[in-house]
N, C-alpha and C positions, 0 to 999 in steps of 0.2 A: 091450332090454327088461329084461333083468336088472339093467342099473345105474339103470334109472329105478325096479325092486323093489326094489334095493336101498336107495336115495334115500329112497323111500318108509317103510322100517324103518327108515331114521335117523333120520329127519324125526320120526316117531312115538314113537321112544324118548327122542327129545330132546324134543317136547310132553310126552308123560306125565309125564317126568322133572321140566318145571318147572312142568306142571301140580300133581304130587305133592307138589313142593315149596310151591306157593301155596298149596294146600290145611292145608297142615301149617301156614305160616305164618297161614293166615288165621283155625284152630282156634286159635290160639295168640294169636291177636288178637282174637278173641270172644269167648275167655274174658277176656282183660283188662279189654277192656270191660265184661261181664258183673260181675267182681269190682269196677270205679269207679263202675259204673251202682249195684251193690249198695251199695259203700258209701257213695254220695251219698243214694243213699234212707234207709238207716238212719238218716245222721245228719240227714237232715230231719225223721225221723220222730220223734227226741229232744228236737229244738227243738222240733217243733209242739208235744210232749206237754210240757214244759217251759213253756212259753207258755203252755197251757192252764190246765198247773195253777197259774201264776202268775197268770193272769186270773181265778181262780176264787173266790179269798179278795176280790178288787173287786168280784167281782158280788155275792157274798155278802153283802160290807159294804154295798152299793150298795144293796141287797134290803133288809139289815135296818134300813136310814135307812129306808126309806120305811114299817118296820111303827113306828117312832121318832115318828111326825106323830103316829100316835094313841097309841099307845101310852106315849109321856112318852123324857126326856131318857133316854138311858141304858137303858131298858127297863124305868124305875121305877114306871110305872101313870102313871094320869092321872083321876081321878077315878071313874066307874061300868068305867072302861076296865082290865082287870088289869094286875098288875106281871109283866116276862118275866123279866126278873133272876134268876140262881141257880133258875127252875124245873128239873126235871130235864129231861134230854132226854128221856126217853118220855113223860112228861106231856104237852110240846110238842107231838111228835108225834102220839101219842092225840090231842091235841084238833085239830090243823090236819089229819090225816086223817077225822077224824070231820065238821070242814065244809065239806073236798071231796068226801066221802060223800053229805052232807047228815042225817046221824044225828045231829051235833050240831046244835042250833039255834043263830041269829043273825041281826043284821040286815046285818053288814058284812062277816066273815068267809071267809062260805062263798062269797063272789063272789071275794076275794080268794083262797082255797085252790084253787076249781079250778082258776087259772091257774097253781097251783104244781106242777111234777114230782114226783113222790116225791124225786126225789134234791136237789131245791132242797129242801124239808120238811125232810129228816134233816140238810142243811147248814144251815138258818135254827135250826134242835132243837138243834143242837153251838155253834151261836153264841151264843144267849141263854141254853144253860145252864152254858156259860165265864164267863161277865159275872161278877164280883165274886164270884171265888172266888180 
């Protein structure tokens, strides 16, 4: 009986032991992964925002072609249609907020401004009043 109690404390101190052991290694191994899994995120998360902001001046451009149809080559006017050219940027914006509002009047405008963000507005604002400065 004793050597089968005994058996049994060995048996147990040699489980614990490489229980203990796997433990330790396995804390040792979660962090690893924890620190790859991190820094794989990170540097995803550089590209995406890198990407983005590099997509951002195309939409931009892409945006301000299409105010370009009415508005004239370049943002120079086009007859009863204003020139965007060298306006200020608050000006811009004053008035593309004002006919997403519907505070300013128009017949073409204020269809076109609701569909604009604020944050597309202040980027369409900095674009047309960069032009020919």
């Amino acid at each position: 009986m004793q050597k089968t109690h005994t058996r049994l404390i060995h048996c147990h101190s040699y489980l614990y032991g490489n229980i203990k052991t796997m433990m330790k290694q396995k804390k040792c191994m979660t962090r690893n992964v924890s620190v790859h899994l991190l820094t794989i995120s990170a540097v995803t998360l550089l590209l995406s925002i890198n990407t983005v902001m590099a997509a951002a001046p195309n939409k931009i451009k892409m945006m301000a072609d299409a105010c370009l149809t009415c508005h004239g080559p370049n943002g120079s006017g086009s007859g009863k249609i204003p020139e965007l050219k060298g306006l200020e940027k608050s000006d811009i914006t004053e008035s593309l907020f004002g006919f997403k509002s519907g505070d300013e009047k128009s017949t073409i405008m204020g269809r076109y401004a609701k569909a604009l963000s604020d944050d597309e507005i202040n980027l369409l604002a900095e674009y047309f009043s960069a032009l020919d400065k």
